[in-house]
C-alpha positions in Angstrom: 0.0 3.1 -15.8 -3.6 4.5 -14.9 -7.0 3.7 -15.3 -10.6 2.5 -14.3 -11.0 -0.6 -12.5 -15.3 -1.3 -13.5 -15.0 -4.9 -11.8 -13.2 -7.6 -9.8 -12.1 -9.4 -12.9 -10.3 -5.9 -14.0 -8.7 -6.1 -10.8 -7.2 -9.7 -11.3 -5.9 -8.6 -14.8 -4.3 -6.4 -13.7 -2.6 -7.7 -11.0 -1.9 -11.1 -12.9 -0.4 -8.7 -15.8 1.7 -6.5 -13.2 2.9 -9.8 -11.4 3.6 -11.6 -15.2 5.8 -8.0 -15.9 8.3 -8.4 -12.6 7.4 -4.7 -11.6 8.8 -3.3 -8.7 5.9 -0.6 -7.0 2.3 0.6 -5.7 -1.1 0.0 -7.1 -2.8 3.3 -6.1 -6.6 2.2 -6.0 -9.3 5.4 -5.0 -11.6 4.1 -2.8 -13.2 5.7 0.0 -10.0 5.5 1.9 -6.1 5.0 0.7 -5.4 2.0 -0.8 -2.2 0.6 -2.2 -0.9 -2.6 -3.3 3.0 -3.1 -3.2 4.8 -5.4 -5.7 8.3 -6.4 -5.3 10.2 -7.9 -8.1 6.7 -9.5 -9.7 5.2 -10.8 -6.3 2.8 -9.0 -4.2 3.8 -8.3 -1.1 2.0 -5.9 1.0 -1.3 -4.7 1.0 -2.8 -1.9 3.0 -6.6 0.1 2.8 -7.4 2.0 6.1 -6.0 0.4 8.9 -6.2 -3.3 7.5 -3.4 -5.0 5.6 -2.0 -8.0 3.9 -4.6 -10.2 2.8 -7.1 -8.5 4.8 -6.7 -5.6 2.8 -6.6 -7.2 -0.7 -10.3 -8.1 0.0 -11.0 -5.3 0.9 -10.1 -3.2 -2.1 -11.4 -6.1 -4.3 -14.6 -6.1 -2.5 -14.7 -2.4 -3.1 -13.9 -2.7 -6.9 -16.2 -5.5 -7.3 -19.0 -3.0 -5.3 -18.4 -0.1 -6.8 -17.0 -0.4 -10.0 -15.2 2.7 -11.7 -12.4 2.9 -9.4 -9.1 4.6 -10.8 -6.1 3.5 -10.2 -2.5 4.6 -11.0 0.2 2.2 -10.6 3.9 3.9 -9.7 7.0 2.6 -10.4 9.6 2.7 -7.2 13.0 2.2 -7.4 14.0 -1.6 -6.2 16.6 0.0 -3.6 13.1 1.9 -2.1 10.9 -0.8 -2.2 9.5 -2.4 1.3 10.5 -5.5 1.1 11.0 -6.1 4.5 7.7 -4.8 4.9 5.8 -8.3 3.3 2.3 -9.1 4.5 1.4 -11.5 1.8 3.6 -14.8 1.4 1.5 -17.1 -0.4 1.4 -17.3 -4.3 -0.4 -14.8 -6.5 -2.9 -17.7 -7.7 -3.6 -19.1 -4.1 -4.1 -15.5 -3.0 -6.7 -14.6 -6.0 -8.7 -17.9 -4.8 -8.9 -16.8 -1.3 -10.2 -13.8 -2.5 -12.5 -14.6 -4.6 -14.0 -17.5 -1.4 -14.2 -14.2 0.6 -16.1 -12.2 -2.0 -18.6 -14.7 -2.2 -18.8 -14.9 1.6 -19.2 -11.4 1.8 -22.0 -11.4 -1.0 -24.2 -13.7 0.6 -23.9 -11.8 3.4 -21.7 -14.1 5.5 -18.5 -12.9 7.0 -15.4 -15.4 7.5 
């Protein structure tokens, strides 16, 4: 799967539609520095841009989608035996994790960091 992520809300259809699928993988996201989302079995697990990761780096990448707009991405498939699961970062639900986000976001865009 690949294409252009023009806003947050394309970002949280498409993860909502990759979690609702059970997909086993990476989100590939081109900002201005690597950027991946890992998915194990439907959940997200693991999320890494620069040196942040977990939810850190999910609001990152959002924040950058929701900034920037027109950010590819290209979601790989990986074999479940390869997949890092012991390698999880995020352990709260996809829906708790989208509203943290999205608190954050609007943090960020009034100019206040949490």
């Amino acid at each position: 799967i690949e294409g252009t992520l023009d806003s947050f809300f394309s970002l949280v259809d498409l993860i909502l539609s990759l979690t609702g699928k059970n997909v086993t993988g990476e989100l590939h996201c081109a900002i201005n520095q690597p950027a991946v989302i890992f998915f194990y079995k439907g959940q997200l697990l693991h999320a890494t841009v620069g040196e942040q990761s977990g939810e850190d780096a999910l609001v990152e990448i959002f924040y950058q989608v929701d900034v920037k707009g027109d950010i590819s991405y290209r979601f790989k498939d990986v074999p479940m035996e390869s997949a890092p699961e012991d390698k999880r970062s995020i352990d709260i639900s996809v829906e708790k994790l989208l509203f943290q986000v999205t608190v954050e976001l609007d943090y960020r865009r009034k100019g206040s960091f949490s």
